[in-house]
N, CA and C atoms as a LAMMPS dump frame, in Angstrom:
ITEM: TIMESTEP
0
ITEM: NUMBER OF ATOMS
375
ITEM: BOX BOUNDS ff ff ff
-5.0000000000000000e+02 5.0000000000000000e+02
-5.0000000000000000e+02 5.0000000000000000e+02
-5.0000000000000000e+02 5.0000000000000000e+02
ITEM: ATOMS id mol type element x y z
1 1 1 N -361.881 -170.73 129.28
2 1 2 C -363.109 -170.456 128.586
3 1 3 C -364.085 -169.835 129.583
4 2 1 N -364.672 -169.008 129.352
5 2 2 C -365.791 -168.575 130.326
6 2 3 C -366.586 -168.99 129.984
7 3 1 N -367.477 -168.05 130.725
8 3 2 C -369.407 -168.859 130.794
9 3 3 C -369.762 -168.953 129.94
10 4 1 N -370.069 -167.693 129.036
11 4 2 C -370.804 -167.899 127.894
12 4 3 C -370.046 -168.545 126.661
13 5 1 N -368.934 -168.799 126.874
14 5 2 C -368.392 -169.853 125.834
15 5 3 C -368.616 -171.317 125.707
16 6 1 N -368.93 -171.684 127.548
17 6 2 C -368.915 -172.575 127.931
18 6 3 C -370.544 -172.917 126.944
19 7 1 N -371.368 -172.138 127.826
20 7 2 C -372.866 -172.446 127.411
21 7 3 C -372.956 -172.49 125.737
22 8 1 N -372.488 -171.329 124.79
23 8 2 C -372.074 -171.67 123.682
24 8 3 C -371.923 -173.311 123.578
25 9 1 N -370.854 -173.54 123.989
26 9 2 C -370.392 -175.302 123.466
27 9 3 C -372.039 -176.031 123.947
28 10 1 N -371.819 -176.007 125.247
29 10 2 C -373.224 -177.204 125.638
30 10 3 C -374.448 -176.655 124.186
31 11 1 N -374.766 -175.569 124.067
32 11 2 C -375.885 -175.769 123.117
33 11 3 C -375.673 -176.281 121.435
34 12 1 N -374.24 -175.849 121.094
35 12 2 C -373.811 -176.55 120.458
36 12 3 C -373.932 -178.137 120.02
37 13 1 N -373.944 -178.573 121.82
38 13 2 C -373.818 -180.327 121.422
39 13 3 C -374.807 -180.655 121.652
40 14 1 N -376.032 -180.12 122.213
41 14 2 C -377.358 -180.203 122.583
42 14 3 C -378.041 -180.233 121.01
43 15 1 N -377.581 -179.398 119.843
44 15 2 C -378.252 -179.177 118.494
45 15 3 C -377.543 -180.161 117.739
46 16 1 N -376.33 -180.842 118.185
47 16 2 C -375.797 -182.491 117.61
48 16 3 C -376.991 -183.45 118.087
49 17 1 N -377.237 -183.929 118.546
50 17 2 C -377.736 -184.329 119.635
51 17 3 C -379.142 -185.012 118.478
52 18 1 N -379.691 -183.532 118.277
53 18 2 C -380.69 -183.748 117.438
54 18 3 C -381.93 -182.598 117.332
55 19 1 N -381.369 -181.58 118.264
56 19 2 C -382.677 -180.658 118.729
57 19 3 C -382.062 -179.026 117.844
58 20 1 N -383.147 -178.916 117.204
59 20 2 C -382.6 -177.903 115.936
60 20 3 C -382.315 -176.752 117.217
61 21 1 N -381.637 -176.062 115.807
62 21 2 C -380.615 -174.778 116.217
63 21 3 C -382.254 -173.489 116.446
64 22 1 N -383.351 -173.64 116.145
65 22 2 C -383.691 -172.542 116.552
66 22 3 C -384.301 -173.106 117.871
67 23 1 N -384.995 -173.897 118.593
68 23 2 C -385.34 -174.093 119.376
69 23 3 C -384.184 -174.332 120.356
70 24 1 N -382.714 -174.473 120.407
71 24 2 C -381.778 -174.499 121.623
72 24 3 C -381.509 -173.154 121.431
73 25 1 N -381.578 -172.462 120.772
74 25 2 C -381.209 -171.092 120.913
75 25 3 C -382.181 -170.265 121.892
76 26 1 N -383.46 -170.462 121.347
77 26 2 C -384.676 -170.202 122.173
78 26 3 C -384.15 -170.279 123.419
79 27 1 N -384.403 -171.886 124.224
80 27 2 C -384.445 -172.31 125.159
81 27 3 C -382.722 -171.582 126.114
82 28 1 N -381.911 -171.613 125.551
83 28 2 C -381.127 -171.553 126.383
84 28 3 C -380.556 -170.39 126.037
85 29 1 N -381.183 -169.518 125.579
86 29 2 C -380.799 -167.527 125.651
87 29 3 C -379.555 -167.342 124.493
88 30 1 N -378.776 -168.332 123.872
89 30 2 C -377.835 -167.702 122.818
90 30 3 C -378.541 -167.409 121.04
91 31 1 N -378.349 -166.383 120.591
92 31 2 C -378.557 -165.612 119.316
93 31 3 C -378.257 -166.885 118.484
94 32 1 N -379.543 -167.064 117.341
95 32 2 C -379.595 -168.184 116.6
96 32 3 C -378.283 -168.26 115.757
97 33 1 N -378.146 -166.697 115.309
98 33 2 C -376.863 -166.369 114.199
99 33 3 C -375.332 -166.65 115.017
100 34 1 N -375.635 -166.796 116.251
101 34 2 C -374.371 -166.794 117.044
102 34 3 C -373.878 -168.602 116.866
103 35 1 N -375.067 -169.127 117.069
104 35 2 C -375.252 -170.646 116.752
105 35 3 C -374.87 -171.386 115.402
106 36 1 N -375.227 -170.657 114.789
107 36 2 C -375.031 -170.868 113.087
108 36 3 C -373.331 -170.655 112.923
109 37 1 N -373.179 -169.602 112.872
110 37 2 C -371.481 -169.249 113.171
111 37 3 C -370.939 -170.097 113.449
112 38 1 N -370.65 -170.689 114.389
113 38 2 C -370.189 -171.148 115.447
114 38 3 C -370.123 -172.965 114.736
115 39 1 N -371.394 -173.377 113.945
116 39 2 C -371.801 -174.316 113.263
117 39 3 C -370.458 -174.01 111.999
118 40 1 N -370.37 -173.359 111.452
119 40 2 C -369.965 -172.864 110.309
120 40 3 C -368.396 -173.074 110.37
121 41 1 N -367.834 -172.925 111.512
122 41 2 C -366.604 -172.747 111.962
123 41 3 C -366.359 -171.598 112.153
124 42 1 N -367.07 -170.622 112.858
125 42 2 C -366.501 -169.69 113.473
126 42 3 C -366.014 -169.256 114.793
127 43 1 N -365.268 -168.419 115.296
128 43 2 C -364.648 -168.55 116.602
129 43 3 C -365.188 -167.797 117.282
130 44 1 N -365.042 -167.708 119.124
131 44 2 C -365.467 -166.578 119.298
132 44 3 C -364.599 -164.953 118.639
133 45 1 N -364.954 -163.939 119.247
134 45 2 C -364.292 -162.958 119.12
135 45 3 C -363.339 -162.577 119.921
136 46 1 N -362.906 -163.235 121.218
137 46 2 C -361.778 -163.302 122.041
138 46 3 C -360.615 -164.094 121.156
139 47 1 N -361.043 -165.262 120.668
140 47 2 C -360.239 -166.251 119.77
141 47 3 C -359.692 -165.304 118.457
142 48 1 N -360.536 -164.401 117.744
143 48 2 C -360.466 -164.009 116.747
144 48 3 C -359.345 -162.56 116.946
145 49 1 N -359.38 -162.541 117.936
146 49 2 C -358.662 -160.946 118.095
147 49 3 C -357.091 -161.268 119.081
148 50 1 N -356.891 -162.72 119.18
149 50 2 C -355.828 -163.034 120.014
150 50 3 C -354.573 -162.186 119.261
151 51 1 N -354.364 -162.384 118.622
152 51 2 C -353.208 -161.643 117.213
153 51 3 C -352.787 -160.291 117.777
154 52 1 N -354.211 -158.863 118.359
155 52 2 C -354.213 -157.731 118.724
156 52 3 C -353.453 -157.29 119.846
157 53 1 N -353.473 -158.744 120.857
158 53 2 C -352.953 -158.504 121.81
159 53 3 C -351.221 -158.635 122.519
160 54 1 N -351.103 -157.893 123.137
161 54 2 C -349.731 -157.759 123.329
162 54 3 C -348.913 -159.059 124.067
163 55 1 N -349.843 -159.501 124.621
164 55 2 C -349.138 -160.663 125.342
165 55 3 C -349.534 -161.92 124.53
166 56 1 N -349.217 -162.547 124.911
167 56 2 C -349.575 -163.653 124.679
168 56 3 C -350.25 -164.632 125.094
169 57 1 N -351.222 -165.403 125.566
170 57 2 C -351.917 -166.225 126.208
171 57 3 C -350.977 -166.978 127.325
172 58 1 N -349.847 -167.376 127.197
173 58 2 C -349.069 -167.911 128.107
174 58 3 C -347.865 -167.192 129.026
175 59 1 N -347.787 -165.499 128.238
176 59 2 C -347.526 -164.542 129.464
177 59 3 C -348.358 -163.677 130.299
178 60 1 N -349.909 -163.547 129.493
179 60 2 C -350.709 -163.465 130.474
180 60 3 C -351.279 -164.22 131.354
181 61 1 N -350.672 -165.524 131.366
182 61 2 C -350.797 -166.664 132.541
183 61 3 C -349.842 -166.412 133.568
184 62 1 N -348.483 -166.591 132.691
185 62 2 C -347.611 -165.855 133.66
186 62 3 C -347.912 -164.541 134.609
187 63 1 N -348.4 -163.656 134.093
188 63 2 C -348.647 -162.547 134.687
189 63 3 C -349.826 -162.755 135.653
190 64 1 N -351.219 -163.27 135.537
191 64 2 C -351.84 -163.478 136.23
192 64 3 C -351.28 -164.28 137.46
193 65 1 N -350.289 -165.479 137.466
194 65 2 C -349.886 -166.014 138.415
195 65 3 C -348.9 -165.038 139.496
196 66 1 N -348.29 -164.708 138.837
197 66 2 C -347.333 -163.565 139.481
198 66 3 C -348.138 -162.501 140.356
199 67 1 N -349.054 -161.835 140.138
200 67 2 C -350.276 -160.962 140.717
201 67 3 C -350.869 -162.112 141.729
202 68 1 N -351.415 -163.479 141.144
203 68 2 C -351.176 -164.385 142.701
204 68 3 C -350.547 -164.321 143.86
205 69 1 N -349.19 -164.874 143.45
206 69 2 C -348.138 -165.224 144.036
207 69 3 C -347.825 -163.546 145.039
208 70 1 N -347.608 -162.693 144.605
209 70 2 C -348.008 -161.053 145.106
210 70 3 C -348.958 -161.096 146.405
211 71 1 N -350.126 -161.28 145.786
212 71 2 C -351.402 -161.791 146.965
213 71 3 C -351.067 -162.267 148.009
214 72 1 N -350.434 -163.631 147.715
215 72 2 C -350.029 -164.846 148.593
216 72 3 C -349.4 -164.637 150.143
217 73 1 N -348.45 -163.284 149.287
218 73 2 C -346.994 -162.808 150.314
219 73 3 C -347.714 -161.372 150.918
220 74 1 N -349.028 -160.866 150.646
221 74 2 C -349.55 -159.852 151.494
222 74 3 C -349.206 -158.281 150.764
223 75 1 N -348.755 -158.697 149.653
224 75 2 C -348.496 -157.298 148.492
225 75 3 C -349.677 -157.279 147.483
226 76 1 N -350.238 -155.786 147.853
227 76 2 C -351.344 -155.153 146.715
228 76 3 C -350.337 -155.262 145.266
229 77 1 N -350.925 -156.295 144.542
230 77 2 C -350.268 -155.943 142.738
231 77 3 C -351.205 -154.357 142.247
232 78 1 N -350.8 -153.34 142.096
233 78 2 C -351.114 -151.898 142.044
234 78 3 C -351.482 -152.48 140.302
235 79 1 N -352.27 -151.069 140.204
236 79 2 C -352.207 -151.342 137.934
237 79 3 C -351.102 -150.562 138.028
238 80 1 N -350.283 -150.461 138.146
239 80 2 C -348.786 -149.726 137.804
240 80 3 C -347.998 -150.516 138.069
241 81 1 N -348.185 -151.638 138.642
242 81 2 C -346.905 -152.637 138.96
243 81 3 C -347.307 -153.267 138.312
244 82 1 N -348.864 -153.793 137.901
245 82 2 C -349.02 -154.706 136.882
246 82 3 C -348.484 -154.778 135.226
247 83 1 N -348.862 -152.899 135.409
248 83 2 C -348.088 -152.56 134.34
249 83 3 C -346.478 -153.013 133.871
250 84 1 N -346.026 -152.803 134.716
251 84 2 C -344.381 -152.911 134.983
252 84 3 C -344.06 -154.408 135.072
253 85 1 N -344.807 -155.071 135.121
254 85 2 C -344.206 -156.323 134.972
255 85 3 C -344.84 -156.927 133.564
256 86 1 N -345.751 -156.525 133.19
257 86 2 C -346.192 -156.738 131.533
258 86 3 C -345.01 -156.323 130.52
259 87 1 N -344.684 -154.794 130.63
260 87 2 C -343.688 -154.274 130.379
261 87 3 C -342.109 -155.107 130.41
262 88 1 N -342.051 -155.278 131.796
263 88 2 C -340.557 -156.446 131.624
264 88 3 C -340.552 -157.497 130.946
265 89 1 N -341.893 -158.256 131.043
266 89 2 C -342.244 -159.768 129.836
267 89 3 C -341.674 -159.052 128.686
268 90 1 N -342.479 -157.991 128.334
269 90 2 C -342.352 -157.749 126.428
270 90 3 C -341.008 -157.498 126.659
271 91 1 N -340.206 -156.747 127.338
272 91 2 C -338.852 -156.409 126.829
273 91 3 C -337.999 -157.86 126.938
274 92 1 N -338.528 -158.666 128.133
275 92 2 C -337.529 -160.097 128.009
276 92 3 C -337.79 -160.09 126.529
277 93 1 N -338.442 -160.247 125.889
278 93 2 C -338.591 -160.954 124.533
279 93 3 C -338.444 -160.593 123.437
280 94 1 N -338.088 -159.061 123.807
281 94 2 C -337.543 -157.77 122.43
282 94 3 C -338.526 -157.16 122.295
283 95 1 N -340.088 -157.096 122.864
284 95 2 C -340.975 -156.083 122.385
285 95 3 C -340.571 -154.978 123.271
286 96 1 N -340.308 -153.219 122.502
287 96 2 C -340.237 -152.721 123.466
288 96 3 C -341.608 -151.401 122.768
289 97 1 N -342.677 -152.057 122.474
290 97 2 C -343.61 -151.416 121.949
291 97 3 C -344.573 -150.661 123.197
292 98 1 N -344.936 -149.508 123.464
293 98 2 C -345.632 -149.219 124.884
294 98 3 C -347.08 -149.509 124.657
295 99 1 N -347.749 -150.127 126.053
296 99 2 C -349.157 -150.804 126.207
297 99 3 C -349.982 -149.099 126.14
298 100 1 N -351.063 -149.39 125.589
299 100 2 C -351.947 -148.46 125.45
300 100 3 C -352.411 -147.996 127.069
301 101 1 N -353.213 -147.139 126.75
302 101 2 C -353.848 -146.455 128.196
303 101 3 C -354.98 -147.559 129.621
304 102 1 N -355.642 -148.136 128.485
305 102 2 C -356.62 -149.073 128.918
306 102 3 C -356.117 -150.546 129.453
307 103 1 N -354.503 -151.015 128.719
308 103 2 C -354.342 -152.083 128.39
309 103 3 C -354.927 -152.876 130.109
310 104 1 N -354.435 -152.637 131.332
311 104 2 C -354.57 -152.976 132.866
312 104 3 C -355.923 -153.304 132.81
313 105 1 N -357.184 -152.389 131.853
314 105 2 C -358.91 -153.03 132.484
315 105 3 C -358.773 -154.383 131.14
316 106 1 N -358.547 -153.799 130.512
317 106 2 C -358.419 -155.023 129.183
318 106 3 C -358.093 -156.342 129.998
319 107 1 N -356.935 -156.274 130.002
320 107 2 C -356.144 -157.589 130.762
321 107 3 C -357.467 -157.952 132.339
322 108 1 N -357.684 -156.954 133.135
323 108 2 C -358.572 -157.836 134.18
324 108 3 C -359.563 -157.828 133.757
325 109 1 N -360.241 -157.785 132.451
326 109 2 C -361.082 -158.368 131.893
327 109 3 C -361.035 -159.443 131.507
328 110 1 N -360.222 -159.876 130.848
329 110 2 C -359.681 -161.475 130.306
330 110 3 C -358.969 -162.292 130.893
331 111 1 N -358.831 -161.843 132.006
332 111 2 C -358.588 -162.266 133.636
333 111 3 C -359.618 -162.393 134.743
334 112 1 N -360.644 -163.085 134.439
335 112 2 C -361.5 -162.034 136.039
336 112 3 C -360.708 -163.176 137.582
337 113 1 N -360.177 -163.959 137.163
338 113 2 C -359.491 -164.741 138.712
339 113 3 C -358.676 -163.24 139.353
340 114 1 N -357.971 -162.754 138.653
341 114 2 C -357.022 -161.664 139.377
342 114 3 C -357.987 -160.203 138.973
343 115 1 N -359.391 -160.097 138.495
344 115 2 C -359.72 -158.388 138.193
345 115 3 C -359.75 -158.098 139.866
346 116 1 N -360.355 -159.048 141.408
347 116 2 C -360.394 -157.929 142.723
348 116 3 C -359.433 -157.896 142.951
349 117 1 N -358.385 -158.664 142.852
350 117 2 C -356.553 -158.531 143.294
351 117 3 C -355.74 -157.462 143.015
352 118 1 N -356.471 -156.549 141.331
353 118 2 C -355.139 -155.41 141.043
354 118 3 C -355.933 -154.218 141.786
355 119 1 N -354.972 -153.926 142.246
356 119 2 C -355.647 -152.57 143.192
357 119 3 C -356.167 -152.797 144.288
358 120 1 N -356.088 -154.111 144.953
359 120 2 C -357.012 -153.746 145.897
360 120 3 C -356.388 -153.729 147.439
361 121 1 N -356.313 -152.621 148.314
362 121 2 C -355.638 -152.725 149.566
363 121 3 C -355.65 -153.303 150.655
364 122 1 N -354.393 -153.494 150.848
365 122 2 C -354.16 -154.296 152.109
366 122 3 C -354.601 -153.695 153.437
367 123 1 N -355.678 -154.522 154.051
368 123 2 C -356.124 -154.17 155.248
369 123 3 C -354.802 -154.001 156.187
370 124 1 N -354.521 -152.982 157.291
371 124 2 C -353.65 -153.22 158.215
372 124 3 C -354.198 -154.098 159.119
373 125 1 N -353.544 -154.485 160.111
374 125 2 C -354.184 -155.152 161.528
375 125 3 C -354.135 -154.811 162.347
């Protein structure tokens, strides 16, 4: 969950609590209608669009760890190798559908532990 999901929830339980939804909205910077939603049973829009995406929440774990583990051993994960190993997940599993142009900022967006890791070069010594 990130930040603003996080803060989402706390004002959430802050307006259980007993302190109406327009004054925690006020106070702590989230959109009253975002509050209400959210009251209503609505999700975020990361939650809502999981379906769109090619991986899955638990091979883009995989994948983020792997771009770790890369790190670990002193290898730049390139966006072309990142690519290429997204690519091998879907085919382990029969997708052999090709990732769009963007898919690499997408993913270290919904990643930010690994967004300075892809691309970034290895100092020599």
């Amino acid at each position: 969950m990130d930040s603003r999901e996080n803060s989402i929830a706390l004002v959430l339980a802050v307006i259980e609590s007993g302190v109406s939804d327009r004054n925690a909205a006020k106070k702590y910077g989230i959109s009253r209608s975002t509050l209400q939603s959210r009251q209503a049973g609505g999700v975020s829009s990361c939650s809502a669009h999981l379906h769109q995406q090619w991986l899955s929440p638990e091979q883009e774990k995989a994948l983020s760890n792997w771009i770790l583990q890369q790190e670990a051993c002193g290898y730049a994960a390139s966006h072309a190798r990142a690519r290429e190993m997204a690519i091998f997940i879907l085919k382990f599993w029969g997708d052999t559908t090709p990732l769009g142009k963007k898919w690499v900022a997408s993913f270290r967006k919904r990643n930010p532990s690994i967004a300075s890791i892809i691309g970034k070069p290895i100092e020599s010594a």
